[in-house]
TORKOL-4160 file (C-alpha; in steps of 0.2 Angstrom, whole numbers, padded with zeros to 4 digits, m for minus):
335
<pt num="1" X="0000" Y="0000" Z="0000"/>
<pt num="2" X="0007" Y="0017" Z="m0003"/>
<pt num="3" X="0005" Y="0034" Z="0003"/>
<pt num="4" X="m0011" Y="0036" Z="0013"/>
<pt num="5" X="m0022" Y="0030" Z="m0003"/>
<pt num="6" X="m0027" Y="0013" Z="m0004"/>
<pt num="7" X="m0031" Y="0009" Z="m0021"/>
<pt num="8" X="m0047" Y="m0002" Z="m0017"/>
<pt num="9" X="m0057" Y="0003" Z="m0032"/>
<pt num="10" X="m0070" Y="0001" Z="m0042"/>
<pt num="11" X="m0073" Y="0006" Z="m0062"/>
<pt num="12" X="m0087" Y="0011" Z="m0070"/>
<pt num="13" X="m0087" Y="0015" Z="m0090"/>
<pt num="14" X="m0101" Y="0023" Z="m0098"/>
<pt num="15" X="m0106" Y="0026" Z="m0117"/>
<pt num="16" X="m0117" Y="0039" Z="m0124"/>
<pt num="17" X="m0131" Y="0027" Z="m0125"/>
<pt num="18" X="m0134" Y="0026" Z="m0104"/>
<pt num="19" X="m0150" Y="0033" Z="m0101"/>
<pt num="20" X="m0152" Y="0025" Z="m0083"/>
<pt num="21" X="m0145" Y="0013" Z="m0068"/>
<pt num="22" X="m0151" Y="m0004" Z="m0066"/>
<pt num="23" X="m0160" Y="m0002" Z="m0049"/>
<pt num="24" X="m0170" Y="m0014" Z="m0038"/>
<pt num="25" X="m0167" Y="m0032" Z="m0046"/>
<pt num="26" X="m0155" Y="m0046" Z="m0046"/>
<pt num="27" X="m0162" Y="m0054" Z="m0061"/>
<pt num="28" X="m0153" Y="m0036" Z="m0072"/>
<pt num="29" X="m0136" Y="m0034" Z="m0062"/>
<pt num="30" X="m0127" Y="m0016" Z="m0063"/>
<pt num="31" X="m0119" Y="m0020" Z="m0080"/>
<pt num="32" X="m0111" Y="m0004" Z="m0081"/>
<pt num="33" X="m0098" Y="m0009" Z="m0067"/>
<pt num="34" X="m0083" Y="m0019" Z="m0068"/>
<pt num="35" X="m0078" Y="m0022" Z="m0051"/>
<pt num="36" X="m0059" Y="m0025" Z="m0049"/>
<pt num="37" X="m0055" Y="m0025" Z="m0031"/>
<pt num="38" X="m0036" Y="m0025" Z="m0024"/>
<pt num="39" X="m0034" Y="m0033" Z="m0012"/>
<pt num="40" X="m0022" Y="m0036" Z="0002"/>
<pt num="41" X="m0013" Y="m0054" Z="0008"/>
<pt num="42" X="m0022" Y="m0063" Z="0020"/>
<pt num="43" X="m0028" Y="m0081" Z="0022"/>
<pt num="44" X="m0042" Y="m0091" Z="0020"/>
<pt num="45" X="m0052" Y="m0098" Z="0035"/>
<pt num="46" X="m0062" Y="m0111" Z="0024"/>
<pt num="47" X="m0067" Y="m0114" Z="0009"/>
<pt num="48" X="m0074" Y="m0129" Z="m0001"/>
<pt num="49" X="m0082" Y="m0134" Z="m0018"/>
<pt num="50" X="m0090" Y="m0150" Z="m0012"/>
<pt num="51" X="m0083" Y="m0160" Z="m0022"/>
<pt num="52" X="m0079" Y="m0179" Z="m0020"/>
<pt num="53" X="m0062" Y="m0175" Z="m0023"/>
<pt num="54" X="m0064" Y="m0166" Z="m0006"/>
<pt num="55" X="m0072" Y="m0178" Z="0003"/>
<pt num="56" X="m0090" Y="m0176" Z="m0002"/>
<pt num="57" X="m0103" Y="m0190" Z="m0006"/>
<pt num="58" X="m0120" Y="m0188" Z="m0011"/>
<pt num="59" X="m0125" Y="m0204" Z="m0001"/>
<pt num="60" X="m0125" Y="m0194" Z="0015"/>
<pt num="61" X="m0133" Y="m0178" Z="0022"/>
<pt num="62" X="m0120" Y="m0164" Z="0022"/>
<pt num="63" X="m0121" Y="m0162" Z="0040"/>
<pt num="64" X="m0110" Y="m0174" Z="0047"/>
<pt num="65" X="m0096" Y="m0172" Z="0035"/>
<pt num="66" X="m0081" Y="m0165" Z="0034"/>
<pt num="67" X="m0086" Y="m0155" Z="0049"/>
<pt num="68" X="m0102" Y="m0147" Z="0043"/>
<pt num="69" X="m0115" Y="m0149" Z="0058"/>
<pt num="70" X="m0132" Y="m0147" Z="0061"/>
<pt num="71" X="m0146" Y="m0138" Z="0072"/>
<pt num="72" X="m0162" Y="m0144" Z="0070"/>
<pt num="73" X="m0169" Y="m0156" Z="0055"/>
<pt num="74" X="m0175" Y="m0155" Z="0038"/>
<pt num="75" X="m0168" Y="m0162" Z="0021"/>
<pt num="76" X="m0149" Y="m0156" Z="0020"/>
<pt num="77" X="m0137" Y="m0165" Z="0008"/>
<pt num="78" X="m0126" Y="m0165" Z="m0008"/>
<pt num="79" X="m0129" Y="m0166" Z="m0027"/>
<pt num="80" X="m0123" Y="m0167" Z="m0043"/>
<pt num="81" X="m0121" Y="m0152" Z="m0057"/>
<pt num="82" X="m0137" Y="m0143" Z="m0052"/>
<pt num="83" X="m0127" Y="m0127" Z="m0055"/>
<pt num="84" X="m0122" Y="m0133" Z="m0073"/>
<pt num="85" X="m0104" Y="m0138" Z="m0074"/>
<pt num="86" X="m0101" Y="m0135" Z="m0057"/>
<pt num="87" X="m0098" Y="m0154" Z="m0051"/>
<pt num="88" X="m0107" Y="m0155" Z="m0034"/>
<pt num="89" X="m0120" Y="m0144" Z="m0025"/>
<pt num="90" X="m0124" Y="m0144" Z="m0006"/>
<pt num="91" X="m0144" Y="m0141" Z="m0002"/>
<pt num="92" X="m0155" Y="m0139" Z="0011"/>
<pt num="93" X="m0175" Y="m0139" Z="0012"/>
<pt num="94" X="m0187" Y="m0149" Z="0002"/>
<pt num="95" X="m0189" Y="m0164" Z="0015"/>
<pt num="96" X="m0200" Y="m0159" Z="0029"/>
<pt num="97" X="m0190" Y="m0158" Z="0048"/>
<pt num="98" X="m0195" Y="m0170" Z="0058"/>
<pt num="99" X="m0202" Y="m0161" Z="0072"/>
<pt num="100" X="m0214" Y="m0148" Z="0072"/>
<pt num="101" X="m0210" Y="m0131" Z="0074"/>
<pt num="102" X="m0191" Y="m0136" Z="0070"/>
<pt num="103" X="m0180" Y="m0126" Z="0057"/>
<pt num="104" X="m0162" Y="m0131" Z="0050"/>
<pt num="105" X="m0145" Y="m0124" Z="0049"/>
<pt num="106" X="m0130" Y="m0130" Z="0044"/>
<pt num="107" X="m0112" Y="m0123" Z="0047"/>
<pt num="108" X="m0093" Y="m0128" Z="0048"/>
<pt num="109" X="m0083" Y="m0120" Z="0063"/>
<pt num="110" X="m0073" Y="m0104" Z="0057"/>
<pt num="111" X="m0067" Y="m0100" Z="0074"/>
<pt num="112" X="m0062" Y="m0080" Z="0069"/>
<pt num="113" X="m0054" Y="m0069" Z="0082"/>
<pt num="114" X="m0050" Y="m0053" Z="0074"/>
<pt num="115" X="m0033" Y="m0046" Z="0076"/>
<pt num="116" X="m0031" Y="m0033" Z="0087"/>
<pt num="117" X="m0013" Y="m0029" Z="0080"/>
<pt num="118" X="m0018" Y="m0028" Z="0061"/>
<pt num="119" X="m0034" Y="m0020" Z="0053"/>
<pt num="120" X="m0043" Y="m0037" Z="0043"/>
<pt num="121" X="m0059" Y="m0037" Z="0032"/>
<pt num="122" X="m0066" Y="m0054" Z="0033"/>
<pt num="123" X="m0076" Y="m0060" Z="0016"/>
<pt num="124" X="m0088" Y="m0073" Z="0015"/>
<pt num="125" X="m0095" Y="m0077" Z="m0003"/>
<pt num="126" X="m0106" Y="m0091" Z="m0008"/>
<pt num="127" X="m0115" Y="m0096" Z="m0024"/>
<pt num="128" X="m0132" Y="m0099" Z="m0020"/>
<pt num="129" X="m0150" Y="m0103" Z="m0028"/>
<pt num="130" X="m0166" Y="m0104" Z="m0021"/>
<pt num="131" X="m0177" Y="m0118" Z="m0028"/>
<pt num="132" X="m0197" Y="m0115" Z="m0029"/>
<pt num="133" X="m0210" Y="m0125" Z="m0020"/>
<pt num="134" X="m0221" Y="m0138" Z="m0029"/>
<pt num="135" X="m0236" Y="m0134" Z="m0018"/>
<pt num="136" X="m0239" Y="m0114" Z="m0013"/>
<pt num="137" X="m0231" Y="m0118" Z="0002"/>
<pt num="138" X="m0214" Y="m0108" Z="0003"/>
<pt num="139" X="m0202" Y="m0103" Z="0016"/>
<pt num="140" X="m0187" Y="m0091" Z="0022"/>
<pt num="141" X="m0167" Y="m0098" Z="0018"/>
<pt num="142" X="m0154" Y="m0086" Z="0027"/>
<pt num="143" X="m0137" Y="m0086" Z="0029"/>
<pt num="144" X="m0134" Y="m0079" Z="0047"/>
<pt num="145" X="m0116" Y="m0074" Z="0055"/>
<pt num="146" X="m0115" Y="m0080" Z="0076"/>
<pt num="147" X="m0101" Y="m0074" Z="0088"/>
<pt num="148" X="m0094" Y="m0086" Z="0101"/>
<pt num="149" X="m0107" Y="m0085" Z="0111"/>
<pt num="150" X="m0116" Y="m0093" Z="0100"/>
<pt num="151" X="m0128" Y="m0074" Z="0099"/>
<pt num="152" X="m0133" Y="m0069" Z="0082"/>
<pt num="153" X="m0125" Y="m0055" Z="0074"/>
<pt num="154" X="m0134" Y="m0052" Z="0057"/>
<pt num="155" X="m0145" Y="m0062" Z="0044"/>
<pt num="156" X="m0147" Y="m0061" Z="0026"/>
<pt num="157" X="m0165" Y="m0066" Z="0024"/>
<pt num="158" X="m0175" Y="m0074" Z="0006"/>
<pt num="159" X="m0190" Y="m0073" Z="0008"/>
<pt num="160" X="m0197" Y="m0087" Z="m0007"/>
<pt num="161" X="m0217" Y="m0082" Z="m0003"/>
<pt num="162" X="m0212" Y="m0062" Z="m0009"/>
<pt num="163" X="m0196" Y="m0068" Z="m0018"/>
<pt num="164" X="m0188" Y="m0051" Z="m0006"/>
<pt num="165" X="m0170" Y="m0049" Z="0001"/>
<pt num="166" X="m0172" Y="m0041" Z="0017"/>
<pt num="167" X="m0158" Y="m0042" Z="0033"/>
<pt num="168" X="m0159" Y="m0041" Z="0052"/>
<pt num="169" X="m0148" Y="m0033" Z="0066"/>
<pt num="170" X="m0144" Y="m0042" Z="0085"/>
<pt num="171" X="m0154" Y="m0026" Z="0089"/>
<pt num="172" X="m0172" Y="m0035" Z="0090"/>
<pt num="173" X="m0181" Y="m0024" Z="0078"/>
<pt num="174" X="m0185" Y="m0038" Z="0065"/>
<pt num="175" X="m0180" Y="m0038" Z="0046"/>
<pt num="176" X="m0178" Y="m0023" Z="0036"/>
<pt num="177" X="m0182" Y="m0025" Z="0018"/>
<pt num="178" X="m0165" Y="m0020" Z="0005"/>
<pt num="179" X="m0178" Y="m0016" Z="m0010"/>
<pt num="180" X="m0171" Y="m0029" Z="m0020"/>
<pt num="181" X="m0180" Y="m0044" Z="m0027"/>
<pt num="182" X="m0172" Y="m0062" Z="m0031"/>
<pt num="183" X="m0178" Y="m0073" Z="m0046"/>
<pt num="184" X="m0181" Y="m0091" Z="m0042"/>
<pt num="185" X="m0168" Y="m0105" Z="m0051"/>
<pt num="186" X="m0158" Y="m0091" Z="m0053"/>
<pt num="187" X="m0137" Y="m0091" Z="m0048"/>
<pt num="188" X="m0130" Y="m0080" Z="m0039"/>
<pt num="189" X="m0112" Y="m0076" Z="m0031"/>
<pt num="190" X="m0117" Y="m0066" Z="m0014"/>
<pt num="191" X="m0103" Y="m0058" Z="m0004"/>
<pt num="192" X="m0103" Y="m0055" Z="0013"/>
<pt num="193" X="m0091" Y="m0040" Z="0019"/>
<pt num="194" X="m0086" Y="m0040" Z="0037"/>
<pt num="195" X="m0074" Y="m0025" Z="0045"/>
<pt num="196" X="m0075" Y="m0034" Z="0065"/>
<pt num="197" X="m0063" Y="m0019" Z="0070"/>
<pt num="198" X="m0075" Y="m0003" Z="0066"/>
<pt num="199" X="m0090" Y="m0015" Z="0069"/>
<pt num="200" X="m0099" Y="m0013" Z="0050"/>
<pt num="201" X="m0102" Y="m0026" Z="0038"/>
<pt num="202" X="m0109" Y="m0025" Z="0020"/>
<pt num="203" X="m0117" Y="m0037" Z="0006"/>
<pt num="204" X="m0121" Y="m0038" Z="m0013"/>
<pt num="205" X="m0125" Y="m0052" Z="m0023"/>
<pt num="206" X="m0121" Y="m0053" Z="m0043"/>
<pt num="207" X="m0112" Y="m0036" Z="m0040"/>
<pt num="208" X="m0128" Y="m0026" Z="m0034"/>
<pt num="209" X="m0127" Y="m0018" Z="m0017"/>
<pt num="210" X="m0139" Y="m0027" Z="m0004"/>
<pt num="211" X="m0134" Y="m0020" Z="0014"/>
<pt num="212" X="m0121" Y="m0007" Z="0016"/>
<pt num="213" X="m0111" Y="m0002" Z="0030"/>
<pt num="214" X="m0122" Y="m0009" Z="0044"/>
<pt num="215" X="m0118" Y="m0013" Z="0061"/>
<pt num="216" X="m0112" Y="m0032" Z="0064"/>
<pt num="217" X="m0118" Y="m0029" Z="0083"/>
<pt num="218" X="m0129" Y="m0016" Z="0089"/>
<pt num="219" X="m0126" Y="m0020" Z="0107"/>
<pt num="220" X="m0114" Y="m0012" Z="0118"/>
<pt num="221" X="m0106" Y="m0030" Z="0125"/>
<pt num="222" X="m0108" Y="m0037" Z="0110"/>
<pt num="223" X="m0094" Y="m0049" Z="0104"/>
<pt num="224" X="m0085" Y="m0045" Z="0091"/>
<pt num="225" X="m0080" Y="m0062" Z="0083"/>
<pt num="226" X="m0084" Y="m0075" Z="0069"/>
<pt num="227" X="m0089" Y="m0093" Z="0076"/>
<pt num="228" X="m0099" Y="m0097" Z="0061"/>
<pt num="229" X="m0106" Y="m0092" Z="0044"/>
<pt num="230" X="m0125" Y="m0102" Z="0045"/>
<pt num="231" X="m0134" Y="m0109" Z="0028"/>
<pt num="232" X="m0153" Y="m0107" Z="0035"/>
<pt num="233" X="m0171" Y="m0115" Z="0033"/>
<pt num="234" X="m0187" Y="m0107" Z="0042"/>
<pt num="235" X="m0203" Y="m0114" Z="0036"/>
<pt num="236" X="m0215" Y="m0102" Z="0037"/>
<pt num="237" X="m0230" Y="m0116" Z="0042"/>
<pt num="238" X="m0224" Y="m0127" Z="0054"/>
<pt num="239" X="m0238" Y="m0138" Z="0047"/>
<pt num="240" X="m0236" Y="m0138" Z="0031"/>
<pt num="241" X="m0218" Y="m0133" Z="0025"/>
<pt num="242" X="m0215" Y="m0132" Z="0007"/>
<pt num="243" X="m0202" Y="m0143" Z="m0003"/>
<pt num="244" X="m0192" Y="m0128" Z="m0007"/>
<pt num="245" X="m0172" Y="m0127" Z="m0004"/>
<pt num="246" X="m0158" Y="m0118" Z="m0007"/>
<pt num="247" X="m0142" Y="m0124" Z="m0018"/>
<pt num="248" X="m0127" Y="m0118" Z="m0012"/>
<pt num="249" X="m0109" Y="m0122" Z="m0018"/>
<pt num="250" X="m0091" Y="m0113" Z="m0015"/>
<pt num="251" X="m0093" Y="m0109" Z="0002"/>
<pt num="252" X="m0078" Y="m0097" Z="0005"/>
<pt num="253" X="m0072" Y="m0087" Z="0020"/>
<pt num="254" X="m0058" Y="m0076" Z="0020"/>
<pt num="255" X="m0046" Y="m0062" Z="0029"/>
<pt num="256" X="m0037" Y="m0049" Z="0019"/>
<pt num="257" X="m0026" Y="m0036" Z="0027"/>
<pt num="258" X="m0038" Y="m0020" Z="0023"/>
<pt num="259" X="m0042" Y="m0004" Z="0032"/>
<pt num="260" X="m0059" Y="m0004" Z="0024"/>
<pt num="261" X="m0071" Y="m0013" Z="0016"/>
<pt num="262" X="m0068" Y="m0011" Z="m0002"/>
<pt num="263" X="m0081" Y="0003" Z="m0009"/>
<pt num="264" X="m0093" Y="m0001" Z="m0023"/>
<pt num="265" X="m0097" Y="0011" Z="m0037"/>
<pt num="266" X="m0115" Y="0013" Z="m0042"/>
<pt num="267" X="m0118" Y="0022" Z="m0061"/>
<pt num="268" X="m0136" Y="0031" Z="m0056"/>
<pt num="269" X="m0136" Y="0037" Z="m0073"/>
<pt num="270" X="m0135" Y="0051" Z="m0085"/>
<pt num="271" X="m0146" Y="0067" Z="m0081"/>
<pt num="272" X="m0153" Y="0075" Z="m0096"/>
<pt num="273" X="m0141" Y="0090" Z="m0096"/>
<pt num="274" X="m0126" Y="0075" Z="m0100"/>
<pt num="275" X="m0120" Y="0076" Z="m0081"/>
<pt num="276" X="m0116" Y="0058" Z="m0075"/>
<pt num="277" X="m0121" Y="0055" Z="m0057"/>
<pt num="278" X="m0111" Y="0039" Z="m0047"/>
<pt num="279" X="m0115" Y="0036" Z="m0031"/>
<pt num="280" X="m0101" Y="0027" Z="m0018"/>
<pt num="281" X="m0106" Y="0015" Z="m0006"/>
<pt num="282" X="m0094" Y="0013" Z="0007"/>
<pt num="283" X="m0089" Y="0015" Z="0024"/>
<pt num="284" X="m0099" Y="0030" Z="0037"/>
<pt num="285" X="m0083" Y="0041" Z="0041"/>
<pt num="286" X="m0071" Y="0037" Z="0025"/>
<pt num="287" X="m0064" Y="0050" Z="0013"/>
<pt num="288" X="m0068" Y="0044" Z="m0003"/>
<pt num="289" X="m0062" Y="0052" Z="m0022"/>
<pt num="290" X="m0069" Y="0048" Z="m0038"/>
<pt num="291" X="m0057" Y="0047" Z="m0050"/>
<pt num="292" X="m0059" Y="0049" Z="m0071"/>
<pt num="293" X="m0052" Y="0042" Z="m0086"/>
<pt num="294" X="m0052" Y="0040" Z="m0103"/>
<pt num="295" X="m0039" Y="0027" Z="m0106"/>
<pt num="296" X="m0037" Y="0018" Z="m0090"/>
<pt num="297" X="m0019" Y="0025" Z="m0088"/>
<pt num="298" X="m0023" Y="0041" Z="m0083"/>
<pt num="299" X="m0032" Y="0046" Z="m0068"/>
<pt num="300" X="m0039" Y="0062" Z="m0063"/>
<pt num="301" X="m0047" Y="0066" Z="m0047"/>
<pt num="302" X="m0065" Y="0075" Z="m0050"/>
<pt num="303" X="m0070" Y="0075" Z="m0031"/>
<pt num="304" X="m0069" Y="0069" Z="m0014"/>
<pt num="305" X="m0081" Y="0067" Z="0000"/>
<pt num="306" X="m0083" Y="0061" Z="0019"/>
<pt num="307" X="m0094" Y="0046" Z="0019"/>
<pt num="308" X="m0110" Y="0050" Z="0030"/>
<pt num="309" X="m0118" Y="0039" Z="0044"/>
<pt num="310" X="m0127" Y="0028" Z="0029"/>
<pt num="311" X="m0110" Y="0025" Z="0019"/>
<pt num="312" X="m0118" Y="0034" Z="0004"/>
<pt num="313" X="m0108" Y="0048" Z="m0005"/>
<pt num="314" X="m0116" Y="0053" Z="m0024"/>
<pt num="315" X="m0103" Y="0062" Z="m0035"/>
<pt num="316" X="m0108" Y="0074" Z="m0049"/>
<pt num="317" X="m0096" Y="0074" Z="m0065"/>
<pt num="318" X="m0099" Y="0088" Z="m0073"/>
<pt num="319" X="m0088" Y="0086" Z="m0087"/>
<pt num="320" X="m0096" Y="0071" Z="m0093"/>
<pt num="321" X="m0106" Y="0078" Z="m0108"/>
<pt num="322" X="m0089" Y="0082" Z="m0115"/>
<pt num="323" X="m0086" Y="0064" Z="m0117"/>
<pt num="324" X="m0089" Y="0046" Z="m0126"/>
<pt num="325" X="m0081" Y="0036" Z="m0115"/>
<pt num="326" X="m0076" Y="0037" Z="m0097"/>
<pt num="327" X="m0071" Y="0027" Z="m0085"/>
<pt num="328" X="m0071" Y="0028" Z="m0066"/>
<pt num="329" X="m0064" Y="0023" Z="m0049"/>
<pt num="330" X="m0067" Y="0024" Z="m0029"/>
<pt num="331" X="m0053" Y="0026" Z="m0021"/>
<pt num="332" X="m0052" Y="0026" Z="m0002"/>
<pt num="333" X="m0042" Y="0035" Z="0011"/>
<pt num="334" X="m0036" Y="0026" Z="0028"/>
<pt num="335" X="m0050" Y="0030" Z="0040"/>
């Protein structure tokens, strides 16, 4: 890293023809960015394909092997090319739990501690599907991140009835929706951002922002740890689950030596004077610059700004209507 400007950045480019953001929907992803994060050294905490090679069968439930445990009951186990050419899928869903008013999860120990010596990001990404109901029964799948104390810190939540993406807090307040819908059978790569040592963590799935910049605990003796990253099945009737389930496969979990979460760059669009507005999603309390170019050699710096409370800084370039082709790049400072 040099100077006091990481280069964690993210480029958009835009042509003449961009009359608008792609807003609000997984199934149309924000095209117009091409995300090339730089990141530091670190290690990796887990990670695994589920593959035979690896250990894997399809004979067994995946709890129960290679580490993965379970709470509660319910279908849970491996199978095969699901995600085309992707080998082997882990599940879980579609067979009923055995006991009423029970729901599943399923998680390897991660055992995080953060490092009180070194500023880490810790990344969690996933591939993930969720598979419609037969019947019109249909259930919740999460993915929810627990401390050592076995205490939940935050939920990802899929709601298959509204097909909503919505997240919940350890603050007690119930889910909140993130206005962004997901499209059954569909693929797609979420990511998890985790910054344990200023307490905020952000997501996006297929490169559109979920959650940004939200506390991973609101309370005040909170730990500030990473036992466990939980695959998650809630039927919504007890009675009558549905034989939904969700895919998953690629199951990663990783530390990086970075001050901050990487930022993501948003194109809003092209206002009808020709001005392009961007909006930077990042950290509350980071100096962020937006930086222009034609060639992708050479930079210049249109603006900066001091992320507020909601990690959302928008960025005016005036000088757009002057131009075919631009690119841009976040780029933030060391908080």
């Amino acid at each position: 890293m040099e100077g006091t400007l990481s280069m964690w950045r993210s480029i958009a480019r835009f042509t003449a023809s961009i009359r608008g953001a792609l807003r609000h929907s997984l199934a149309a992803t924000l095209t117009l960015c091409l995300v090339s994060n730089a990141l530091g050294a670190g290690r990796v905490l887990y990670e695994t394909g589920f593959e035979a090679s690896e250990g894997f069968s399809g004979k067994f439930t995946l709890a129960g092997q290679n580490l993965w445990t379970r709470f509660g009951s319910g279908g849970n186990g491996i199978v095969t090319n699901y995600f085309q050419g992707l080998g082997q899928q882990a599940y879980l869903g579609a067979v009923a739990p055995t006991s009423p008013d029970d729901s599943l999860s399923l998680y390897v120990p991660l055992d995080y501690k953060p490092n009180p010596q070194r500023q880490e990001i810790v990344t969690f990404s996933v591939l993930m599907a969720i598979q419609d109901s037969t019947t019109t029964n249909r259930d919740d799948f999460r993915w929810s991140a627990y401390n050592s104390k076995g205490q939940r810190l935050f939920s990802l939540d899929f709601a298959n009835q509204e097909l909503q993406v919505s997240y919940g807090l350890d603050d007690g307040k119930g889910f909140i929706s993130t206005g962004v819908q997901f499209t059954n059978d569909s693929l797609y790569e979420l990511t998890v951002q985790m910054n344990f040592g200023r307490n905020l963590w952000s997501a996006s799935a297929n490169g559109l922002n979920l959650v940004n910049g939200r506390p991973i605990t609101t309370k005040f003796d909170g730990v500030l740890d990473l036992a466990d990253i939980d695959a998650v099945w809630l039927p919504r009737d007890p009675k009558k689950p549905g034989d939904n389930y969700m895919l998953f496969d690629n199951y990663r979990v990783a530390v990086e030596y970075l001050d901050v979460i990487p930022p993501m760059l948003e194109a809003v669009g092209r206002l009808p004077d020709g001005k392009f507005l961007l909006r930077v999603l990042g950290e509350p309390g980071v100096q962020y610059q937006i930086q222009a170019s034609t060639d992708l050699k050479s930079w210049t710096v249109l603006q900066s700004a001091l992320a507020p409370s909601s990690g959302a800084v928008d960025f005016l370039d005036m000088d757009a209507p002057r131009s075919n082709q631009r690119f841009y790049r976040a780029v933030a400072s060391k908080p």
